[in-house]
N, C-alpha and C positions, 0 to 999 in steps of 0.2 A: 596504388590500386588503379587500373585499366577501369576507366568510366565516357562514357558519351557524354561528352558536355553541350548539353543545348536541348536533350531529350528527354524526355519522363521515362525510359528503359535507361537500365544501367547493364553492362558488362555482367554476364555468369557469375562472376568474381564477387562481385557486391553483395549478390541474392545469396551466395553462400557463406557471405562472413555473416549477414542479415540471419539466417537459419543457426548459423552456427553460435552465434549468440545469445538469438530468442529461444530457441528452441529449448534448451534445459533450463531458462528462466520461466517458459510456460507450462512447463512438466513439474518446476518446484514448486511455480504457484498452484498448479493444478492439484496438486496435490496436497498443498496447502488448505485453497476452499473446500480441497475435496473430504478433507476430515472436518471441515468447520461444517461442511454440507452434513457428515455423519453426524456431528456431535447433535447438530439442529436436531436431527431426522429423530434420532435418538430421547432429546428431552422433549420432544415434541409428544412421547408417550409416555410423561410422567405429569404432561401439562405445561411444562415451565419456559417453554419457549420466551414468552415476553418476560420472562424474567433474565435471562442469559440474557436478551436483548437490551433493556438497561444495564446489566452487570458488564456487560461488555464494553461501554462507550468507555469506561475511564483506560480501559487495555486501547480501545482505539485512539485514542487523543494520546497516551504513549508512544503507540508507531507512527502518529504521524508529526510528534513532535520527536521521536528517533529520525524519521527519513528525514524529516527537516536538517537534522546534523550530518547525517548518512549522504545526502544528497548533496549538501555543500562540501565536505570535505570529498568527496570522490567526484566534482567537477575538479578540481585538484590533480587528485590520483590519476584518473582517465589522463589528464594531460602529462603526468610526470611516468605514466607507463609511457607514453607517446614517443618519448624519448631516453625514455630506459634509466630512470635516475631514479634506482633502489634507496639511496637514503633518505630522499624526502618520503619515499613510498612507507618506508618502517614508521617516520614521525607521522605520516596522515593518517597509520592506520594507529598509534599508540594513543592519537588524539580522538580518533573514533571507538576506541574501549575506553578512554577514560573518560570523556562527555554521554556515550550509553549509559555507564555504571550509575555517572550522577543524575541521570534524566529518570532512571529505574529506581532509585533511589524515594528521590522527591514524590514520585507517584505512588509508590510504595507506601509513603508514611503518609498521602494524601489520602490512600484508600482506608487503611487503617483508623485514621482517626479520623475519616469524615463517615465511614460506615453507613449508615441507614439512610440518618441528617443528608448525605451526599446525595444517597441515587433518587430520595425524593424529591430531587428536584425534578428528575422527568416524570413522576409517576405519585398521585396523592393515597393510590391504594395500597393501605397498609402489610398488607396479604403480598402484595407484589413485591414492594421494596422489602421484604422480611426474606420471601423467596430470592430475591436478587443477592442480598448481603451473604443468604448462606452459601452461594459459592463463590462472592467476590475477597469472601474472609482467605479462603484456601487460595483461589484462583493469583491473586496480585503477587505468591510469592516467586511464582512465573515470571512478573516482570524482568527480572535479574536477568534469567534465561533467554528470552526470547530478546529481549535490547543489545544482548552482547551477540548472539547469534543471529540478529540481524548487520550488525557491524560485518562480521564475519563474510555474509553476501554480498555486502555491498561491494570490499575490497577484492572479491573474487568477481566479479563483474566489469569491475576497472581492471585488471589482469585477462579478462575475456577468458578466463577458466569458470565457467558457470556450472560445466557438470558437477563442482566439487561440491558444494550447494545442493543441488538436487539431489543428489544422491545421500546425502545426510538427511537430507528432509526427507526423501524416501522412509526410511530407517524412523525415522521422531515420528511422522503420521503414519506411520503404519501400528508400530507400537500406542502411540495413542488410540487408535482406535480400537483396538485389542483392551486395552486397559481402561474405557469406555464403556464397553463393555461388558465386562467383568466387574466395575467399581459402581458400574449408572444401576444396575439389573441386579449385583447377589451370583453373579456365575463366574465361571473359571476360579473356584476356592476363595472368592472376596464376597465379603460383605455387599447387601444392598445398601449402596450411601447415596443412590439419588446426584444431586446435583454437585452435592460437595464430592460424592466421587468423579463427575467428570471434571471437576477443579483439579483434585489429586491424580488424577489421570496427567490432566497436561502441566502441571508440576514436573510428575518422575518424568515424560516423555521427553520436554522442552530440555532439563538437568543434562540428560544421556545424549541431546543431541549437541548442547554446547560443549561436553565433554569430548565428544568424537571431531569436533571443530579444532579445539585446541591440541589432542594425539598428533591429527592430523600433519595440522601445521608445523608443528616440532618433528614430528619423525620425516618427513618431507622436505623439509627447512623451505616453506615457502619465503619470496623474494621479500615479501611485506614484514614478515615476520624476526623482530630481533631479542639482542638481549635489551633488558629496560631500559637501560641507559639509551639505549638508540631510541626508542622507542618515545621516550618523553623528553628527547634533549629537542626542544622547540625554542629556538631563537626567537629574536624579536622579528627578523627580516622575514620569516616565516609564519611564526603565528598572529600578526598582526593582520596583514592582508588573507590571510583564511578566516577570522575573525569578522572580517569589515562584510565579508562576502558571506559569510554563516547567518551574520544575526537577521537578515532581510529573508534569509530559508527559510529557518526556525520561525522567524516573526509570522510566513503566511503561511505553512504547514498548524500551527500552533492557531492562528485566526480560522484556516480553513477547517482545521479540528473541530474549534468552536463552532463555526456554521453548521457542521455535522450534526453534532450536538443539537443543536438548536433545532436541524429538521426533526432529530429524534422525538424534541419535545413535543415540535407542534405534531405531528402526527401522533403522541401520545395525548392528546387533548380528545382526538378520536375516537380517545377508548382501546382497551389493551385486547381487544378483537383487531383493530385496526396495525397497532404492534405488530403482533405475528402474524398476521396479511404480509405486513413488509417485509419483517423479518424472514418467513418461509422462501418469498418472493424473492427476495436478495440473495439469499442460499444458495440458489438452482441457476440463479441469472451468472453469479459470478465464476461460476465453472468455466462457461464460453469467453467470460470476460477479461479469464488473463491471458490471453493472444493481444490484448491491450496492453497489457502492463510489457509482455513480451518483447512487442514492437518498439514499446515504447522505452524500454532499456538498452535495447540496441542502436536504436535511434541516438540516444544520451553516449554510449562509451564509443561508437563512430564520431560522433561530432565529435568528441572531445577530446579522444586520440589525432582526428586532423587538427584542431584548433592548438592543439599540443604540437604538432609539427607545423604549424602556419598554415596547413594549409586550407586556406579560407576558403575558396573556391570548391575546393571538394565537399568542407563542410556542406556550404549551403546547395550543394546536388544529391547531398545525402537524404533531404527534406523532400526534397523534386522527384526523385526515384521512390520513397515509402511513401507517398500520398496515394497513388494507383493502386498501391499495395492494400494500403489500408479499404481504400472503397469497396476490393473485392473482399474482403474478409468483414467487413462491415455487412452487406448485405448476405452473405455466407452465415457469420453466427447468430444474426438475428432473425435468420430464419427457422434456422436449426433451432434455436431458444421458443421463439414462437411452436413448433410443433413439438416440441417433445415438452412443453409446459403441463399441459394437463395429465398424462402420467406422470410426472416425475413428483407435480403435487398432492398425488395419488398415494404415495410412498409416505406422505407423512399425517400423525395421528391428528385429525382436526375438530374441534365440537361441535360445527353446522355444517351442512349443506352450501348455506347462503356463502359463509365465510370458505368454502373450500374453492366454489365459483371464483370468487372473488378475489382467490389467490392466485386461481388460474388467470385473471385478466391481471393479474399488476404484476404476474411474470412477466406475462408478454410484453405487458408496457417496459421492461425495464430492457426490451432490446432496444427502445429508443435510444436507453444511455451508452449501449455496448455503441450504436452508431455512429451516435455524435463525439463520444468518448473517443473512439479510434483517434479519426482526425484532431482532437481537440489534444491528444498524448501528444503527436506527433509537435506539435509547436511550442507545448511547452518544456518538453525536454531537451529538444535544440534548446530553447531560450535559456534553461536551466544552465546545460552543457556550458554556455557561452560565457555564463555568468552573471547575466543581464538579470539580478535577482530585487531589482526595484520593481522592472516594468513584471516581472514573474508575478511580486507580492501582489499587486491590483489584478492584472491577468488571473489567476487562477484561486485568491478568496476574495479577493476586492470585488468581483461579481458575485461570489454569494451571498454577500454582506448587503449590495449596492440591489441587485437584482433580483436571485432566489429565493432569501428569506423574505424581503418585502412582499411578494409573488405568495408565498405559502400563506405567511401570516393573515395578509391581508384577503388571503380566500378565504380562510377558515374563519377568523375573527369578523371581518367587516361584510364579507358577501354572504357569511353562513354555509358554504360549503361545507359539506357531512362525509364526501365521499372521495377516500382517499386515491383511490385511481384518477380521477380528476384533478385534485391536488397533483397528485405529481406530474401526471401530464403537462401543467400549467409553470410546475418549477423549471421545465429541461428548457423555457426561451431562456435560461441563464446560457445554456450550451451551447445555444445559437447566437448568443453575442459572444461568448468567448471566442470562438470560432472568426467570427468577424476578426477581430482584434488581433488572434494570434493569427491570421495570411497576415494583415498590414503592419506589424513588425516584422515578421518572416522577410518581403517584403525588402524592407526598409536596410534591413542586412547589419542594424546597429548591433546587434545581437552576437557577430561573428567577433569573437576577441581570444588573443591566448593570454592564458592568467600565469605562464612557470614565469614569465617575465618579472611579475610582481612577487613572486617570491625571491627571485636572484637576484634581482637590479640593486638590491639594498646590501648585497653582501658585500664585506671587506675585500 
């Protein structure tokens, strides 16, 4: 790739693999929040918003203990596309369906049998956790769907085919929100089921769109895709070092889960006005906010297709050319988020006045996170890329642990703070010291490593 080494401009060249990679990763996220934004908008006029909002955490600590697996084995992949070695690309991804299945599995029978007893932990009103359970009873048996159908993205991401993805996910959310509502409401010939209908919604939706995943692949004969045997034949030379490098993924996707969790909680100490403040809040912000995830995916299979060819140097210009990038798009979406906050929170059903304000300011506030976010993607997914998943695990939960929650808890508990806009203001100096942290490893350049080494050096 034709790059200026020494400059923060790169080569036409760069800016268009950059687009050509983000772009229909921001279109499937887009459309991803963009139904999670309907479904909100949607149970928002039956009341139930802060109930989907507890119901939800145990599906979010699934994806982020998926991408935990998702993300180590396609530091992997990205580098074995690098160099064009189709049969480890079948075992990385036969290992990313079979650790999905089992991760969808265990959360599965966590929801089940931990039911009611479960989601009061964030929430002591009975009314709520009852509203919560009735559609996490339906809703978990998604998990299946959506863990295997996110394996499915990730593999096409490290391939740098990301329309194929998007364009499924077209298809799944659009059909979900069709069957939304017609299942939320009593129209389109279905029954009124309220919230258990939007579970049954993204049940069939989620089903048809792993279904069309796997057509796909088969009549296609994508390069990832084999018979089983290919598929699960994982030597030791192999599955050990993807192994050593997975569990430090898992371990801070899975810890930073928790931290999630735990903001849930303390915010629900606030009161379940406070709940769907943030919940409405988070809806509207994340629209803008996957041009982050965007960047920040291209960012990952660039680095790691050069670290997969050695070349180091190009890696680390890959970080130097999207920083400029990011700053403009940073101030871009969080402006655009700031002004278009108070209609867009207008669209949804709210019971005050006070509280509809007040969603309109913790929209705005959440372009702080789109800002800092930007930049803060950018270094950890080189870091990721790299491999470097020790300094990753304190980098990116080890501060929520160390910094964020102590920040929340200790406003709300010790200082008496009531008002959630404040709280969160007060959490994002975690964003400002990650930030710190990842330029001085970026920096430091320990980060830059290829990994097919360790999977080959051991072979006969």
């Amino acid at each position: 790739m034709d790059q200026r080494i020494g400059t923060l401009i790169a080569a036409p060249d760069f800016y268009k693999k950059v687009v050509k990679i983000a772009l229909p990763i921001c279109l499937q996220q887009l459309l991803n929040h963009g139904a999670s934004f309907i479904d909100t908008l949607m149970v928002s006029h039956i009341g139930y918003v802060s109930a989907i909002t507890i119901a939800s955490e145990l599906n979010n600590l699934m994806f982020l203990f998926g991408f935990g697996i998702n993300a180590a084995v396609s530091v992997y992949a990205a580098q074995f596309y690098g160099i064009r070695d189709w049969k480890n690309m079948k075992r990385a991804f036969g290992l990313l369906i079979s650790l999905n299945m089992i991760a969808a599995t265990l959360f599965f029978i966590m929801a089940q049998l931990g039911n009611t007893r479960l989601l009061s932990f964030y929430s002591k009103d009975a009314v709520l956790v009852a509203q919560a359970w009735e559609y996490l009873a339906v809703g978990s048996i998604a998990f299946f769907f959506t863990s295997l159908t996110n394996a499915f993205a990730f593999i096409y991401r490290c391939i740098q085919k990301t329309m194929v993805p998007m364009l499924i996910g077209f298809g799944v959310n659009i059909t979900n929100a069709v069957l939304n509502y017609g299942m939320i409401f009593g129209k389109l010939g279905f029954p009124a089921m309220g919230a258990r209908g939007a579970a049954t919604a993204t049940v069939i939706a989620t089903g048809l769109g792993l279904a069309a995943h796997i057509i796909y692949a088969v009549v296609t004969r994508q390069p990832f895709w084999g018979k089983v045997r290919e598929m699960v034949d994982w030597p030791a030379h192999f599955l050990i070092p993807m192994l050593r490098r997975m569990l430090p993924v898992m371990g801070n996707e899975m810890i930073f889960g928790l931290g999630d969790t735990m903001y849930i909680k303390a915010y629900g100490l606030l009161g379940s006005a406070a709940l769907e403040c943030y919940k409405v809040g988070y809806s509207i912000s994340m629209i803008p906010y996957v041009v982050t995830l965007g960047i920040g995916n291209a960012c990952s299979m660039i680095v790691g297709e050069s670290l997969g060819r050695k070349a180091l140097q190009e890696a680390k210009n890959t970080i130097r050319y999207l920083l400029p990038l990011s700053g403009l798009f940073a101030v871009l979406l969080s402006g655009i988020l700031i002004l278009v906050s108070r209609p867009a929170v207008g669209l949804f059903e709210l019971s005050s006045e006070s509280l509809r304000e007040g969603t309109v300011l913790m929209t705005r506030l959440f372009a702080l996170r789109i800002a800092t976010r930007l930049f803060n993607i950018i270094f950890l997914c080189a870091i990721r890329a790299g491999g470097d998943s020790k300094f990753l695990l304190f980098l990116d939960c080890g501060i929520v642990w160390l910094v964020g929650l102590p920040i929340a808890y200790g406003a709300i508990l010790l200082l008496g703070i009531t008002s959630l806009p404040l709280v969160y203001v007060l959490v994002q100096i975690e964003q400002i010291v990650r930030l710190m942290l990842g330029i001085w490893r970026y920096r430091s350049g320990t980060w830059l490593r290829n990994l097919t080494d360790e999977v080959e050096k051991k072979k006969e």
